[in-house]
C-alpha positions in Angstrom: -18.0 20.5 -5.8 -18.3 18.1 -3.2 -15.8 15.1 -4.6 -13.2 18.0 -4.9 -13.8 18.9 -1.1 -13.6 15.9 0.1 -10.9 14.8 -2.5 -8.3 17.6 -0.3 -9.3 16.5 2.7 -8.7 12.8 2.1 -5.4 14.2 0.7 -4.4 15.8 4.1 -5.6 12.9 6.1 -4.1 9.8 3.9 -0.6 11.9 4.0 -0.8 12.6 7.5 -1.7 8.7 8.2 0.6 7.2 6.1 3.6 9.9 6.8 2.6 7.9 11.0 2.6 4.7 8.9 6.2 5.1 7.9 7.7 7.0 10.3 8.4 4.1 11.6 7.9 1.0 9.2 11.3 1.4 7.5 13.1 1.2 10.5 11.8 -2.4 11.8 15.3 -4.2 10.9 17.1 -1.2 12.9 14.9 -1.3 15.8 14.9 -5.2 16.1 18.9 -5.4 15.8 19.6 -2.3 18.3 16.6 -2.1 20.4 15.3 -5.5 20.6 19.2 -7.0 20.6 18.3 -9.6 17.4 22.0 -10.5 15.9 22.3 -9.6 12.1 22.7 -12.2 9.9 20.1 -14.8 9.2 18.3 -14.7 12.3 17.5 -10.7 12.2 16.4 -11.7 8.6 13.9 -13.9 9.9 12.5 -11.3 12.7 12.4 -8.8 10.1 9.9 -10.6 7.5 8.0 -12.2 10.7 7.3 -8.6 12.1 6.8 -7.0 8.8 4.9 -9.8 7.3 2.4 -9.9 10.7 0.5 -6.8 9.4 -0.5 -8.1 6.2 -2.0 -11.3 7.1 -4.2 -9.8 9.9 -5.2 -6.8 7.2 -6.0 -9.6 4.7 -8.1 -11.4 6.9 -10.3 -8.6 8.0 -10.3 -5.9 4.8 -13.7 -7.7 3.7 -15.2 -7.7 6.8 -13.9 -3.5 6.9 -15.7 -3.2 3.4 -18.6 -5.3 3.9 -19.5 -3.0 6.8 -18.6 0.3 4.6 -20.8 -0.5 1.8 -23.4 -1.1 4.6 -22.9 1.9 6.9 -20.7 4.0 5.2 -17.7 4.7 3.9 -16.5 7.6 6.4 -16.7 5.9 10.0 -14.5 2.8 8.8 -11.9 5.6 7.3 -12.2 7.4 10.9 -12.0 3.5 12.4 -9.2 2.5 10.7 -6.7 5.9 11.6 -8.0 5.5 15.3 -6.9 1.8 15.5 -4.0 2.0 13.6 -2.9 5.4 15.8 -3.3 3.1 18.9 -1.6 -0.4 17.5 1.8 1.6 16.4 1.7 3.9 19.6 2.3 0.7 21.4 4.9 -0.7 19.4 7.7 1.7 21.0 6.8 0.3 24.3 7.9 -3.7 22.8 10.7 -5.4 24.9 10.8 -8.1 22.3 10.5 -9.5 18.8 7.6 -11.4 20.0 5.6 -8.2 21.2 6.4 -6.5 18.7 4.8 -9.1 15.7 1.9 -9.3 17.9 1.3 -5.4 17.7 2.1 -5.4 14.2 -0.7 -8.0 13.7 -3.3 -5.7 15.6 -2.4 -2.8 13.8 -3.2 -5.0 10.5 -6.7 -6.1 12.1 -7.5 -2.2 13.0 -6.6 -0.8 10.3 -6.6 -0.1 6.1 -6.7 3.4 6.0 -5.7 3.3 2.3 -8.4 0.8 1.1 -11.2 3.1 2.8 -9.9 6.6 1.4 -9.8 4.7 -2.2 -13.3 3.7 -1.7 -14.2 7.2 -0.4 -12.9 8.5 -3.8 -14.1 5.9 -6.3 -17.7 6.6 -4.9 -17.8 9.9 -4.7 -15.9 11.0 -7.8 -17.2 11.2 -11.4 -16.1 8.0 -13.6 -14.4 10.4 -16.0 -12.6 11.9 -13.2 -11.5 8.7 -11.6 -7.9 8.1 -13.0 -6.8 11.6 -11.6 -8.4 11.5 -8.5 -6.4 8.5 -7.3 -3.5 9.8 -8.9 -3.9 12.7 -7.1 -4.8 10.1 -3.7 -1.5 7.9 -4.5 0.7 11.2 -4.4 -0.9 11.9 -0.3 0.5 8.1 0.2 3.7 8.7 -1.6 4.1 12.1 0.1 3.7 10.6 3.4 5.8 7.2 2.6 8.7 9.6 1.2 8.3 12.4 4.6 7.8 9.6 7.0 11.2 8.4 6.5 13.0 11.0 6.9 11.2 12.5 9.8 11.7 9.3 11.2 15.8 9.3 11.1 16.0 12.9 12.4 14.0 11.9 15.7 15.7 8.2 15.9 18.9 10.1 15.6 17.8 12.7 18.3 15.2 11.1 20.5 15.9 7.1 20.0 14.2 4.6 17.8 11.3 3.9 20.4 10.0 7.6 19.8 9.6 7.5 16.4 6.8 4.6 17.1 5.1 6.4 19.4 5.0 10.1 16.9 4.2 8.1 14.8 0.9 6.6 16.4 0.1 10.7 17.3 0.1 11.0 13.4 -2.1 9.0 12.9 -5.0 10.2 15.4 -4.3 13.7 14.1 -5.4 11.9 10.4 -8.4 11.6 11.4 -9.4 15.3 11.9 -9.8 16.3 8.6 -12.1 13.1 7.9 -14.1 14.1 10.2 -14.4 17.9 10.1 -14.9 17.6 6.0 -15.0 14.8 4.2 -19.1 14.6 2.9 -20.2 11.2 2.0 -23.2 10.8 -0.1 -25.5 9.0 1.5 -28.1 8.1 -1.7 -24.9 6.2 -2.6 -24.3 4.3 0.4 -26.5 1.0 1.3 -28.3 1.6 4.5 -29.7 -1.5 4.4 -28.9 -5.1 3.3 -27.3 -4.9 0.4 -27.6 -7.2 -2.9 -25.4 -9.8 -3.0 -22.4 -9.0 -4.6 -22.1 -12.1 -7.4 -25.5 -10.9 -8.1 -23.8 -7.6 -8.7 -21.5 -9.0 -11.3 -23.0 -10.8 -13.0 -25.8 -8.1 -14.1 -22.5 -6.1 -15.1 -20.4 -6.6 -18.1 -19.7 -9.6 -19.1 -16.3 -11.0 -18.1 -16.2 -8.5 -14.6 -15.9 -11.5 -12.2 -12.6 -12.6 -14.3 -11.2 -9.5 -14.9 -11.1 -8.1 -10.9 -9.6 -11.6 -10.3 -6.7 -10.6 -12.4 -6.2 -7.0 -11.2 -6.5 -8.2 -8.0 -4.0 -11.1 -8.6 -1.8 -8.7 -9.9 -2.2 -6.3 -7.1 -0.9 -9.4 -4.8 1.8 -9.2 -7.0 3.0 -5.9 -7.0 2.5 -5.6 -3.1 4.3 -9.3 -2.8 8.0 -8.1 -5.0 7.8 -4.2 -3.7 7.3 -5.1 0.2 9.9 -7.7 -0.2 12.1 -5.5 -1.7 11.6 -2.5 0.7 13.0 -4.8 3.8 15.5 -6.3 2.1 17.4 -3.0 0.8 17.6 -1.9 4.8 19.3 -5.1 4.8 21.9 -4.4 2.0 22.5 -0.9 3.3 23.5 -2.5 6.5 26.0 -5.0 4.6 27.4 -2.0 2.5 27.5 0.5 5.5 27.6 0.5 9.0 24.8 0.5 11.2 24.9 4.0 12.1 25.3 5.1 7.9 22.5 2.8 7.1 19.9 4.2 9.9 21.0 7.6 7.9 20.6 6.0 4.4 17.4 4.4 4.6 15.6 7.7 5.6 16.9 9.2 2.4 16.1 6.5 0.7 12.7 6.0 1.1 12.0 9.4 1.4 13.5 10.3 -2.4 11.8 6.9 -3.8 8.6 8.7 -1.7 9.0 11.4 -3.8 9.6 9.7 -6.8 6.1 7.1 -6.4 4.2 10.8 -5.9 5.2 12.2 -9.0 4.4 8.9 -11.1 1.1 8.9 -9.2 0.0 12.2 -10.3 1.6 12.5 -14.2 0.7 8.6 -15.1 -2.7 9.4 -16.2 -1.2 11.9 -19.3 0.2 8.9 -20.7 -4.1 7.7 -20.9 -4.7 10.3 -23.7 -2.0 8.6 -26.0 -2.1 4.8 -24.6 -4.3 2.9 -22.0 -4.2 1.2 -19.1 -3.2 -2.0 -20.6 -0.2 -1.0 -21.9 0.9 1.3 -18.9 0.7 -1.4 -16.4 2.5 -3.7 -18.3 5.4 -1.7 -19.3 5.3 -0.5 -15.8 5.5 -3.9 -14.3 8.4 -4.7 -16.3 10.5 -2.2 -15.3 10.0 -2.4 -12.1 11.3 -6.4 -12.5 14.6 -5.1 -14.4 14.7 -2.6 -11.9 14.6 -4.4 -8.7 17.2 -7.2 -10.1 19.6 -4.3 -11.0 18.9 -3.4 -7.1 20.1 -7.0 -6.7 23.4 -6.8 -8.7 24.1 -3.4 -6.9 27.3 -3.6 -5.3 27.6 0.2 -3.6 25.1 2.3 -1.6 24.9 4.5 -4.3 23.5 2.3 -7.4 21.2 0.5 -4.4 19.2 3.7 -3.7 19.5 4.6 -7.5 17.5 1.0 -8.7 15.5 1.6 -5.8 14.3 4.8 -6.5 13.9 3.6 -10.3 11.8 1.1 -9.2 9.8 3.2 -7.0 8.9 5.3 -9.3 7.4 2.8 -11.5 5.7 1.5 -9.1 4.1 4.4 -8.3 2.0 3.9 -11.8 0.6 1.1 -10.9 -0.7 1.4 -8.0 -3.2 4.0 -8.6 -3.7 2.5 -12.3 -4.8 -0.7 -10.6 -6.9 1.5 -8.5 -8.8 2.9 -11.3 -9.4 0.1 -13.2 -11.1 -1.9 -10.5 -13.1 1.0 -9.5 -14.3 1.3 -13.4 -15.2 -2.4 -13.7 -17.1 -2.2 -10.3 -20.7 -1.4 -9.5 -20.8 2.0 -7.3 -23.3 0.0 -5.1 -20.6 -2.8 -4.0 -17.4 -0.8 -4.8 -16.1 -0.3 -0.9 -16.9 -4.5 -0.7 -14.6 -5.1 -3.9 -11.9 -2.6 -2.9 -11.8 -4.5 0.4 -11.2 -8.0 -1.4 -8.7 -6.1 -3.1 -7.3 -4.6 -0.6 -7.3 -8.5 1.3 -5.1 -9.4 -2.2 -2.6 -6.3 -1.4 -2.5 -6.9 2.6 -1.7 -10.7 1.2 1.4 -9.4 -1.2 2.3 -7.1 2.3 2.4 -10.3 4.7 4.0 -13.0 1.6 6.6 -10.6 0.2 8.3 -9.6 3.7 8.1 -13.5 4.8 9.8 -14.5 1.2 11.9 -11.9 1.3 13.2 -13.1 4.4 13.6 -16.3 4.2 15.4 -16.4 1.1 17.4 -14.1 2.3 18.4 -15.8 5.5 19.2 -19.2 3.7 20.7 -17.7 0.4 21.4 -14.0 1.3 19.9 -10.7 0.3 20.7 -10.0 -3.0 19.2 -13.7 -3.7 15.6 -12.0 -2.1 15.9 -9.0 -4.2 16.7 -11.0 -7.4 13.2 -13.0 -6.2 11.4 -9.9 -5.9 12.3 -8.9 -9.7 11.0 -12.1 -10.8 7.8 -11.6 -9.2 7.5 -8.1 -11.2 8.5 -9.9 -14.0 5.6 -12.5 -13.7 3.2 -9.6 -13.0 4.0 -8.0 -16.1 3.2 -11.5 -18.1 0.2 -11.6 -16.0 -0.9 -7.9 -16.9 0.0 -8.5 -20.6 -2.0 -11.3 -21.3 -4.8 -11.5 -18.8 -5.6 -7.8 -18.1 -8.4 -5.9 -20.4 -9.0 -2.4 -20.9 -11.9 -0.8 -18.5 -14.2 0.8 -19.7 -16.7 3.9 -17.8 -19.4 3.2 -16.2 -22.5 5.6 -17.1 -24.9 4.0 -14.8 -24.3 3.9 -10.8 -27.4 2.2 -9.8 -27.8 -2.0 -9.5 -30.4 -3.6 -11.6 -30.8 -7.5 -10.9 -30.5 -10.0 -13.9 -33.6 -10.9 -15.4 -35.3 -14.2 -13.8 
């Protein structure tokens, strides 16, 4: 079947983009400190949520322009746009002589890229309704793969080749991505708007009632999730270089984000079993508040060892939600305007990206790290009281076409 196909080759390309995403990406507070000679302490806690906050913003901005133009002309070419500009934006990054450069790249790479809001649109189009759940599962395991690889490739060649290679591999990466796009993925075009499509209000409000309301929370809560997890992500390179020395921590932080990798995968693809005896209601918010104990238990961690073990706990909680998120936008969404809402949604995750670095940050250079980490628990925390009460269950959709309200 044609989802299936293109469902593998989205799989290979999304792991292959996002194993070039963060090849390099965990390493920003290493290569700022050794490469770009910022002194630790508070002021390479500011460079680090500057430069890993720049993406976000400049994704946020232009993820509904990228989804507009989907819905409009396809789905496919802004998937094969996005891994081109990306490759190109973190190529150049290993070529930065400073901070400055460097959050300037980082900013492009934001406005060229969003490979993972274009794949998920790919799928929610393409795949049967009953189908959905598993096949972003399945999707959020390629991004979990690559998040978990892409570390640890990434310390082997820093430790043999230097930190600016690791950039430039991994901006190779992601042009290779965008083979199997190209070479397999089918999109159907009876399901793609050629033309000027309906406004997308006009979309909602002939769906069921309460749609408008409910993609504002899940996409509120997407923020959220994004805003505590990329705040935390930073913020435990930071620790490990308190705990450890620099050397140990470059070693550390490929391992662990490559076992909290892992662990996101397997949630990603064994969350949707727990649907047959529970819903999505209920999963995200149990998830969400783990993931808020979790990450303040990150914060009390006093030795490497319970760091990466929270961490990894949290990870894989996280790794529910994501896709779970995913699915329940994509079931409370019109086929016709599903790449335009997944790009507002992804604007709301590229927001938590940018906010939750720059937080992170901050608090951590005026009150220290563990005081960011306890913040980004508390965010979880408020996503799961957010989930709990303002969240409803999806349900499928049967039809796929657009009908406008009656006059």
């Amino acid at each position: 079947m044609d989802w299936r196909r293109n469902l593998a080759a989205l799989w290979l390309a999304e792991f292959t983009a996002i194993l070039g995403f963060s090849f390099a990406f965990p390493f920003l507070p290493l290569f700022l400190h050794r490469e770009l000679h910022i002194p630790s302490g508070s002021q390479l806690a500011f460079w680090t949520g500057i430069t890993a906050s720049a993406t976000g913003f400049a994704l946020a901005l232009t993820s509904p322009i990228w989804g507009r133009l989907a819905d409009r002309y396809g789905r496919k070419p802004m998937l094969v746009r996005a891994m081109i500009g990306g490759g190109i934006s973190v190529g150049l990054m290993g070529l930065t002589q400073s901070a400055l450069q460097l959050t300037v790249l980082r900013g492009l790479q934001g406005a060229s890229s969003g490979t993972v809001a274009a794949a998920t649109a790919l799928v929610a189009t393409e795949t049967p309704s009953e189908h959905l759940a598993w096949a972003l599962g399945i999707l959020n395991s390629a991004i979990s793969l690559g998040s978990a690889g892409g570390p640890a490739a990434g310390a082997a060649a820093a430790s043999l080749l230097g930190l600016r290679t690791i950039f430039l591999a991994g901006g190779f990466l992601l042009l290779l991505a965008a083979v199997p796009v190209v070479l397999f993925v089918r999109e159907n075009r009876g399901r793609v708007v050629r033309t000027a499509a309906p406004p997308t209000m006009e979309v909602l409000r002939a769906a069921r009632p309460g749609t408008v309301k409910a993609l504002a929370v899940l996409m509120v809560a997407q923020g959220l999730q994004q805003t505590s997890f990329s705040a935390a992500q930073q913020l435990v390179v930071l620790r490990l270089l308190d705990l450890t020395s620099a050397k140990q921590a470059q070693s550390l932080t490929g391992i662990t984000f490559a076992v909290a990798g892992i662990a996101t995968a397997l949630a990603a693809v064994t969350y949707s079993r727990l649907l047959r005896r529970t819903n999505y209601r209920t999963i995200t918010t149990v998830a969400a508040s783990l993931m808020g104990l979790t990450l303040l238990g990150t914060a009390a961690a006093g030795t490497p060892t319970l760091l990466i073990a929270t961490f990894v706990i949290s990870s894989f909680v996280t790794g529910s939600l994501i896709p779970a998120f995913g699915a329940m936008i994509g079931l409370e969404t019109p086929r016709i305007i599903q790449a335009t809402i997944f790009g507002v949604g992804s604007s709301a995750i590229a927001l938590g990206f940018g906010f939750g670095p720059l937080i992170g940050g901050f608090v951590a250079s005026a009150a220290g790290v563990q005081a960011g980490l306890a913040l980004a628990g508390a965010i979880a925390l408020a996503l799961a009281l957010l989930v709990g009460v303002g969240a409803r269950e999806p349900v499928h959709q049967q039809a796929v076409g657009f009908a406008p309200p009656p006059a």
